[in-house]
GUGUVO-229386 format. One record per residue (C-alpha): residue in one letter; x, y, z. Coordinates in steps of 0.2 Angstrom, whole numbers, plus 2048, in hexadecimal, padded with zeros to 3 digits. Example, Ala and Ser with C-alpha at 12.3 -4.5 7.8 and 13.67 -1.06 7.14 Angstrom:
guro->A u->83E v->7EA w->827
guro->S u->844 v->7FB w->824
//
This chain:
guro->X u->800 v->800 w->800
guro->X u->808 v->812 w->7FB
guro->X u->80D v->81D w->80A
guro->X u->805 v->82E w->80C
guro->X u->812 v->83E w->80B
guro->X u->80F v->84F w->80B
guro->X u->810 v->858 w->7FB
guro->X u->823 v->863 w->7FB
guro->X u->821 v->869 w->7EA
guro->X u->822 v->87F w->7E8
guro->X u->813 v->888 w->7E5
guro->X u->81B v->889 w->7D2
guro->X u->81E v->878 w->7D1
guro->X u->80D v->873 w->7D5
guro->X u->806 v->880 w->7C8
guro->X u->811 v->878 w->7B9
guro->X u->80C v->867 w->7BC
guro->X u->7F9 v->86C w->7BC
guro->X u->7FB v->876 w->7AB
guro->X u->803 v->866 w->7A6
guro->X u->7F6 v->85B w->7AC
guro->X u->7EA v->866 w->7A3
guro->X u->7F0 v->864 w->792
guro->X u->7E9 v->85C w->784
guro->X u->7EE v->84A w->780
guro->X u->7F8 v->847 w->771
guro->X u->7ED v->83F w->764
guro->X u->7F1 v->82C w->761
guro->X u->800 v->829 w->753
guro->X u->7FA v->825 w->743
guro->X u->7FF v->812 w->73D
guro->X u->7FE v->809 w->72F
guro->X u->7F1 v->7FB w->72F
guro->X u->800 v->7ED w->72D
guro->X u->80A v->7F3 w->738
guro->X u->80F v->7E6 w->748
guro->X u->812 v->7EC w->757
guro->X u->823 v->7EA w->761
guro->X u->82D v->7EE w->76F
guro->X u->834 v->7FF w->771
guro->X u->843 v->7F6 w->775
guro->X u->845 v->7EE w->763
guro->X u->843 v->800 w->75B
guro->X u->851 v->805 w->766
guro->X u->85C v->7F6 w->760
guro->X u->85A v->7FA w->74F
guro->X u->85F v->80C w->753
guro->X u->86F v->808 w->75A
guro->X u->876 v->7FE w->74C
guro->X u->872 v->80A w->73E
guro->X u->87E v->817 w->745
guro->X u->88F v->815 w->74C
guro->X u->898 v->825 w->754
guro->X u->8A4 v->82D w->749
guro->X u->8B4 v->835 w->750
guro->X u->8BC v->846 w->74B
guro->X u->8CB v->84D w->750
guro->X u->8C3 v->85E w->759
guro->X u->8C7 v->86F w->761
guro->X u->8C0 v->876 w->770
guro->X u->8C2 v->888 w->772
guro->X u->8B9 v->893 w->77D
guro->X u->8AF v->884 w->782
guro->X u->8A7 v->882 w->773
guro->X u->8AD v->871 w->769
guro->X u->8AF v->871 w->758
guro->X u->8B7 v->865 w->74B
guro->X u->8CB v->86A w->743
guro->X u->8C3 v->866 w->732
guro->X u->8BA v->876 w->72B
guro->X u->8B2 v->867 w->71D
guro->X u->8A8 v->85D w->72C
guro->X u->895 v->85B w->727
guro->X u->88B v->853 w->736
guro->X u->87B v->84A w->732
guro->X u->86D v->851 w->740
guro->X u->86D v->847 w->74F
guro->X u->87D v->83F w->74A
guro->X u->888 v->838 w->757
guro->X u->89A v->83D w->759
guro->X u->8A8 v->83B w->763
guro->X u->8B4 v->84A w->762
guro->X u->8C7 v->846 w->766
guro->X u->8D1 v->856 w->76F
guro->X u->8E1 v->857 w->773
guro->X u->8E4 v->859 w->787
guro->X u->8F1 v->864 w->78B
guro->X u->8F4 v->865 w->79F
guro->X u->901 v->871 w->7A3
//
């Protein structure tokens, strides 16, 4: 049975999560009629071997990190792995 505790969420808090609860639901996706259903999980699975991470020797200046090569074109969403040079003095 679930224990009782007093509510210690702000003022504001509270107020988001009633506008949240107050919105409209999403409507449902469309799918095809053929399509089967599945496991989130399977989807992920599928993901993760279409794209491998690429590496590129990279620069960070002023905190920002950027790649050496001007010639880099990064699909959206792509993951990378940029490779610095530590320099520890």
């Amino acid at each position: 049975m679930p224990t009782v505790s007093p509510d210690e969420r702000s003022a504001e808090r509270r107020l988001l999560d009633d506008e949240i609860a107050a919105e409209k639901y999403l409507p449902p996706l469309k799918v095809s009629p053929g399509a089967t259903p599945e496991p989130a999980e399977a989807f992920l699975r599928r993901r993760r071997r279409r794209r491998r991470p690429q590496a590129f020797l990279g620069v960070v200046e002023k905190g920002l990190i950027r790649p050496v090569d001007p010639d880099v074109r990064l699909p959206e969403n792509a993951s990378v792995i940029i490779v610095t040079a530590s320099s520890v003095e």
